[in-house]
C-alpha positions as a printed NumPy array, in Angstrom:
array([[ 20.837,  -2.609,   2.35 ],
       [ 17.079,  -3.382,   3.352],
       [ 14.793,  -0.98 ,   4.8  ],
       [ 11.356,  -0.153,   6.082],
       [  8.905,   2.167,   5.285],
       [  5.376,   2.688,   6.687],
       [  2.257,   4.135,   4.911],
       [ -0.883,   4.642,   6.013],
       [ -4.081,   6.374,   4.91 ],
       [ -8.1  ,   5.928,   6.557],
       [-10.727,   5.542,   4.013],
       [-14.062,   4.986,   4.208],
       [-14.167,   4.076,   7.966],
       [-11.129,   1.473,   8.023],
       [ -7.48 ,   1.879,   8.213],
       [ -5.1  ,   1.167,   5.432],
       [ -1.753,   0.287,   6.486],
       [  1.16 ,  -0.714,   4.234],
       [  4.934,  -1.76 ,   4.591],
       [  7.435,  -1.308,   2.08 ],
       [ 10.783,  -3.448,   2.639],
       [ 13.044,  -2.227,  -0.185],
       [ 16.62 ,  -3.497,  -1.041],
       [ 17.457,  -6.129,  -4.486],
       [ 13.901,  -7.324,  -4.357],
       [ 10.977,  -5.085,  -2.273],
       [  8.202,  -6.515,  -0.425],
       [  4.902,  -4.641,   0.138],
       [  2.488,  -5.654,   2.668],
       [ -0.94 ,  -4.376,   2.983],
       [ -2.863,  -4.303,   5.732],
       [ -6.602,  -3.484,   6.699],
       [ -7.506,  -2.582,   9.729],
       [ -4.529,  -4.354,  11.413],
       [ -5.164,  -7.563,   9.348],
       [ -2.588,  -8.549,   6.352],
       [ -5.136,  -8.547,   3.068],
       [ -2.311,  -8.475,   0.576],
       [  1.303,  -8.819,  -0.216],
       [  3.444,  -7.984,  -2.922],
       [  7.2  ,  -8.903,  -4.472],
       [  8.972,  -6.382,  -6.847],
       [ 12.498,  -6.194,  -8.274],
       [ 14.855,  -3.466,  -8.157],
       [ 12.797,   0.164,  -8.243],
       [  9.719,  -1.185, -10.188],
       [  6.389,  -0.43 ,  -9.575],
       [  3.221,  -2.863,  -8.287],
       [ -0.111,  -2.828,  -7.452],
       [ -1.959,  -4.687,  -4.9  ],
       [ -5.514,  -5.285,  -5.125],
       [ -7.287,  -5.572,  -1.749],
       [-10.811,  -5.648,  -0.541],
       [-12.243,  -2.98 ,   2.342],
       [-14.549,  -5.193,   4.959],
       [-17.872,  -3.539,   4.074],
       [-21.412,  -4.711,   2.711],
       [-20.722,  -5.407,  -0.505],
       [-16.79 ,  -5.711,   0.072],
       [-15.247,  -2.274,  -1.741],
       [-12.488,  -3.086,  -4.047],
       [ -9.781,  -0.85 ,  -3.826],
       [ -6.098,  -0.953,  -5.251],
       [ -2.477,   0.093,  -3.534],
       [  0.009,   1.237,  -5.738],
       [  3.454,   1.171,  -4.232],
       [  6.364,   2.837,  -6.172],
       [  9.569,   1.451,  -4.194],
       [ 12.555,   4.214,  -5.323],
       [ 14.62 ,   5.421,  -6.796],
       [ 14.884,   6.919,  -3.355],
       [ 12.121,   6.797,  -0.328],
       [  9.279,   4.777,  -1.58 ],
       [  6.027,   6.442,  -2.36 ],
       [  2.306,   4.809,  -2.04 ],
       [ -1.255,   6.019,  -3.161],
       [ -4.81 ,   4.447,  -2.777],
       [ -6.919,   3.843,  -5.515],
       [-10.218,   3.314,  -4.974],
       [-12.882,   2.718,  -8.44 ],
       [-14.411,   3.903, -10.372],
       [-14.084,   7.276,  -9.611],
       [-12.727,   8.637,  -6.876],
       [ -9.356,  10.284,  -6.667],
       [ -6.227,   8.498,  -5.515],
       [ -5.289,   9.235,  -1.802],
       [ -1.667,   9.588,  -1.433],
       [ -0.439,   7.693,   2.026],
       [  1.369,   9.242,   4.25 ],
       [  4.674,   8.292,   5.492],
       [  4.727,   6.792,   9.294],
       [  7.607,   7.132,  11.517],
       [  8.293,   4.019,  13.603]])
């Protein structure tokens, strides 16, 4: 059975958005500031990463680690070299 779960977290002035479809095979979407900047296919539970850019002046690398299960899917935002990952929060739709 598929299913849909919503993350987001601000950082840095812009919105982080991300959409975890999980079932056989999960598929994370990212999305900054309402625009798709990454996407991601896992099997099963495991985890991934997707690397994304924030729009600023130099662009800031940052990097969305999506853990689909066992159970509700969790998501945190890493952004180098040293600041602490963000956990996202869970949106209700």
């Amino acid at each position: 059975m598929r299913r849909r779960h919503h993350f987001h977290v601000d950082h840095a002035g812009h919105s982080v958005s991300v959409t975890v479809q999980t079932g056989h095979t999960s598929q994370v979407e990212v999305l900054v500031d309402g625009k798709e900047t990454g996407h991601a296919t896992t099997l099963h539970d495991r985890p991934v990463v997707v690397d994304v850019e924030l729009p600023t002046d130099p662009p800031t690398p940052v990097a969305v680690h999506v853990t689909p299960g066992p159970g509700i899917p969790r998501c945190f935002l890493a952004a180098p070299p040293d600041a602490e990952p963000q956990v996202m929060s869970p949106r209700h739709y």
